[in-house]
N, C-alpha and C positions, 0 to 999 in steps of 0.2 A: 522477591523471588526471581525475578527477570534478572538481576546481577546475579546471581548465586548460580544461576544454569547459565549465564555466560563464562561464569570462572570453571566450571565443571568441561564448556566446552574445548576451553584450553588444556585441559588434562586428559581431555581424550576415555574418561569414563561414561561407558554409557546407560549404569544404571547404580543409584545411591540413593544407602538409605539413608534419614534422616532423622532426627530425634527433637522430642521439645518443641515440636509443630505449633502445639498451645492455640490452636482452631476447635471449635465445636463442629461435632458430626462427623459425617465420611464421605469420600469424595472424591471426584475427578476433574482434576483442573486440567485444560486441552491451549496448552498454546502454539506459535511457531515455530518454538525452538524445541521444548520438551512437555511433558508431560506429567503431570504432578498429580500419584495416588495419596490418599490421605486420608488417617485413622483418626478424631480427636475424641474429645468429651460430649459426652451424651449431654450436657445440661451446663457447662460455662466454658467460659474460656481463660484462654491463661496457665491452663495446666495439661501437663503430659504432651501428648500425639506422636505418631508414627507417619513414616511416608516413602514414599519412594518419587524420586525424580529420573524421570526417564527419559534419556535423548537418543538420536539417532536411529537407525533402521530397527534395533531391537523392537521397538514398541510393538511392530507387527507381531513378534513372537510374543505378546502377552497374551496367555490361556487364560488368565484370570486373575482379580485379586480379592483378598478378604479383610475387611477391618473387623479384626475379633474385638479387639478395646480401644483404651486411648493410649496401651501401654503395648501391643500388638497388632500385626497386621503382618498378612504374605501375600505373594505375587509367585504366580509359578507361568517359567519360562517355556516356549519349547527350544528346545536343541537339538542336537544334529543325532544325540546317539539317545540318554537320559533328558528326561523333562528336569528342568530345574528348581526348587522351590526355595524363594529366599522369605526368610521370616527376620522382619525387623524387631528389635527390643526394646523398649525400655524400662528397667528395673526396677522397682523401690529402691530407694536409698535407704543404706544401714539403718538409717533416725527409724525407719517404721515397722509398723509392730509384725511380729512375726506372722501374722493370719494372714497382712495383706501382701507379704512377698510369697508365702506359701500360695496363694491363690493365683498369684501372677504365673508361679513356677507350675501347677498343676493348669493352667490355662494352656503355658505353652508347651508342656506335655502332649495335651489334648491335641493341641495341633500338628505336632508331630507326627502321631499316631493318625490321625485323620491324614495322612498325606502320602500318595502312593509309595507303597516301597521300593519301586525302579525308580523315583525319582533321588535326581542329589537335592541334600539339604544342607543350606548355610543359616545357620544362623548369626545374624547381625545386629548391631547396635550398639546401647549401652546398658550395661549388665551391670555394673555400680557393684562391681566386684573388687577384692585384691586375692592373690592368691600366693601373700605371701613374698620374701625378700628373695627366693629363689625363682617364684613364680612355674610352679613344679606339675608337671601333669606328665609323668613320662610312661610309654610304654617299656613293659619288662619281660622277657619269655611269652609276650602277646596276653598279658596281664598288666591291669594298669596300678599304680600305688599314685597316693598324696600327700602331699608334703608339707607344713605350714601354712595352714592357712590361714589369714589373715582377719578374716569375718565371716558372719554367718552370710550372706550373698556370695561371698566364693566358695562356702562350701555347699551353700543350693547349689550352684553352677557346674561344681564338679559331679556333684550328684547325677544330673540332666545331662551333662556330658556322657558320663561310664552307663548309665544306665543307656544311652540310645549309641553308641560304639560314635560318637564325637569327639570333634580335638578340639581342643581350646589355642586355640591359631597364634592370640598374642604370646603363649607361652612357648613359643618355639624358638622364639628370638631372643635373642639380649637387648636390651632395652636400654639407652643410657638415662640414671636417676630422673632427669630432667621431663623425658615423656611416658614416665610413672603413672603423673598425676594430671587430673583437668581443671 
């Protein structure tokens, strides 16, 4: 962990979230250089977690954070005008059965909605989504349309997006083939 927030300190970010934690429990790890919140498994390890790594003066501004699962967790910021709320992801992957990605998608629902409306909300992570060769989320006359999608995780995703007036950030770009895929 101590490497991985020295590389972070080179890049001058000073809060990331992370995925695949794969710790049991939830937590606060307090060292010198940063600070590590952490969502895992209620009962083994080796699977899922969320987290965030936090350096530099930020930390002061941390209101609070919440490990909902092993597959969510949020941190809300204060800032200068809006409080911040970032909500880390991790998504089932396509292999699993529709109950348990529905359940993920109505968890993170829930936390949406649980979370002040003057605050901004990011949603982060890995969402184990495609949405698609065009990767399409556009607005239209302030109306949104979709476009191929690729799997049932990108169309939960676009779901959660249109439903709480969200952008799906990677579709804004072009993307060369190569950072497609993980």
């Amino acid at each position: 962990m101590q490497e991985l927030a020295e590389e972070l300190v080179k890049t001058q970010l000073e809060i990331v979230a992370i995925q695949e934690i794969r710790w049991s429990g939830t937590g606060l790890i307090k060292k010198k250089d940063f600070s590590l919140y952490y969502s895992g498994t209620v009962d083994q390890t080796g699977q899922a977690g969320t987290g965030f790594i936090i350096l530099g003066g930020v930390i002061n501004n941390i209101i609070g954070f919440e490990a909902v699962s092993e597959r969510l967790c949020k941190i809300r910021i204060k800032s200068k005008y809006n409080n911040m709320t970032m909500i880390n992801t991790y998504a089932p992957t396509e292999d699993k059965v529709d109950a348990e990605k529905e359940k993920f998608y109505e968890d993170l629902q829930t936390v949406i909605d649980r979370t002040p409306k003057s605050d901004t909300i990011l949603v982060l992570g890995d969402v184990n989504a495609k949405l698609g060769k065009e990767d399409v989320y556009r607005g239209v006359s302030g109306k949104h349309t979709l476009h191929e999608i690729s799997n049932r995780n990108g169309e939960m995703l676009l779901e959660l997006a249109l439903g709480n007036n969200l952008t799906v950030m990677s579709t804004q770009f072009q993307h060369k083939k190569i950072h497609k895929g993980t």
